[in-house]
N, C-alpha and C positions, 0 to 999 in steps of 0.2 A: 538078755542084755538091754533089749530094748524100754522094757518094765523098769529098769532101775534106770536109766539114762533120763526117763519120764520123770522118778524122782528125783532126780538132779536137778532139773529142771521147774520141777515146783520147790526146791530149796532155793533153786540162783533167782526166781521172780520172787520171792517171799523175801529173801535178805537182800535183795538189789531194794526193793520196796521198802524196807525197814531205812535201808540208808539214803535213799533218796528222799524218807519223810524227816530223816537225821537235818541232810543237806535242806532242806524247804526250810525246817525249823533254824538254822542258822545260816541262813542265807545272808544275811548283811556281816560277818563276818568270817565268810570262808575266804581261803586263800583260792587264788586262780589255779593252782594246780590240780585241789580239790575238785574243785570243775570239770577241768582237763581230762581229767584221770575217770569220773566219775563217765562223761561225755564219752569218753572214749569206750570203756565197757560196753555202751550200747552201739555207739558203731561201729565195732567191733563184731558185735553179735548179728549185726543187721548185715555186714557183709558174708560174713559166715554162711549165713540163711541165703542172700541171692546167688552167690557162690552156689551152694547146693543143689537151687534150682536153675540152676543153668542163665541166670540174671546181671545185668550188669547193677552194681553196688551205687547206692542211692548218693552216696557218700564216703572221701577217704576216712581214714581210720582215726584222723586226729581232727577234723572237722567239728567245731565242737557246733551244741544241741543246746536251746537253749535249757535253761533249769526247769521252766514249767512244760516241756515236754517229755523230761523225764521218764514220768511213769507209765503215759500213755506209751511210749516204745516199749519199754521195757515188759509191759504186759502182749504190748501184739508181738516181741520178737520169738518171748518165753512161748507163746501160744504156738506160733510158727514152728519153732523149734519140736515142739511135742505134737503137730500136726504130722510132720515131715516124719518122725519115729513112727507116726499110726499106720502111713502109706508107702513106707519105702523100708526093702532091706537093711541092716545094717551094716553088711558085708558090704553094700555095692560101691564101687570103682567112683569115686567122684573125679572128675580130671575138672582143673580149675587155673588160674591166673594170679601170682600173687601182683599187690600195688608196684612192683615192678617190671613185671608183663612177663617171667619165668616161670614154665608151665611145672604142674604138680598132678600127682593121683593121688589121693587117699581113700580111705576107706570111710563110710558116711559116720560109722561112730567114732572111730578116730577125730572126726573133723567135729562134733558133736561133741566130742569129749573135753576136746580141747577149749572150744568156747566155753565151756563150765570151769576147765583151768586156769584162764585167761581171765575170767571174772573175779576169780577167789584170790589170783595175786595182785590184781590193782584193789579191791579189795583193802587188804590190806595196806597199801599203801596208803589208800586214802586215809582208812583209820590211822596209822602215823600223822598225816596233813591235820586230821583232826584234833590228835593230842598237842600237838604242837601249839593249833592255835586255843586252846583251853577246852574245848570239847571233849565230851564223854565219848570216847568211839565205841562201837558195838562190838558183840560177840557176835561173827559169822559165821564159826563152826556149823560145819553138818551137825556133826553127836550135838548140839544144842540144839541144832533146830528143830531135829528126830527125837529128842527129849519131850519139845514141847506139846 
């Protein structure tokens, strides 16, 4: 499991990358949402990661990042994330804190899983934000990406 979770993980840094160069290339007309949503994926991903390792989160989940920080998280989160698969079970018991201080356990690829879920539905969203404002939005499929 942990071999394919690695490839999830070089598809969600490769098409986050694709749309964050989307987002670069039409920055003076994106909508704030666009932003919001995009921002949010990665701190999203970034509490995930200190969740995991037992860390307090750098930041809440809707704190937005500026745009030209983008990529550089989005590569050390991706990295993180497939560091944490090389040196930890995936069965193991994560007990964690959600942003309203109610406790949880899951399981590391559970909680690993989900961040690659969590990515591919805002995602999408964005591409909606995209078409709206006149933009091409991307194809984020896996099966495309594994095509390529």
């Amino acid at each position: 499991m942990n071999t394919f979770l690695k490839n999830l993980f070089e598809y969600n840094e490769a098409v986050n990358q694709s749309m964050i160069g989307r987002l670069l290339e039409h920055e003076p007309t994106l909508s704030e949402k666009t932003k919001v949503l995009m921002s949010h994926i990665l701190r999203a991903h970034e509490i995930w990661n200190s969740r995991v390792q037992g860390a307090v989160p750098p930041a809440g989940p809707w704190e937005p990042l500026p745009l030209a920080e983008y990529e550089r998280i989005n590569r050390e989160q991706n990295k993180l994330s497939v560091s944490i698969l090389d040196s930890r079970p995936g069965d193991e018991e994560i007990l964690y804190s959600n942003t309203k201080g109610e406790s949880f356990r899951n399981s590391l690829t559970d909680i690993l899983f989900h961040v690659i879920n969590h990515s591919g539905y805002h995602r999408g969203q964005i591409n909606t934000e995209l078409k709206q404002s006149g933009i091409q939005p991307l194809i984020t499929d896996y099966i495309f990406y594994k095509r390529s």
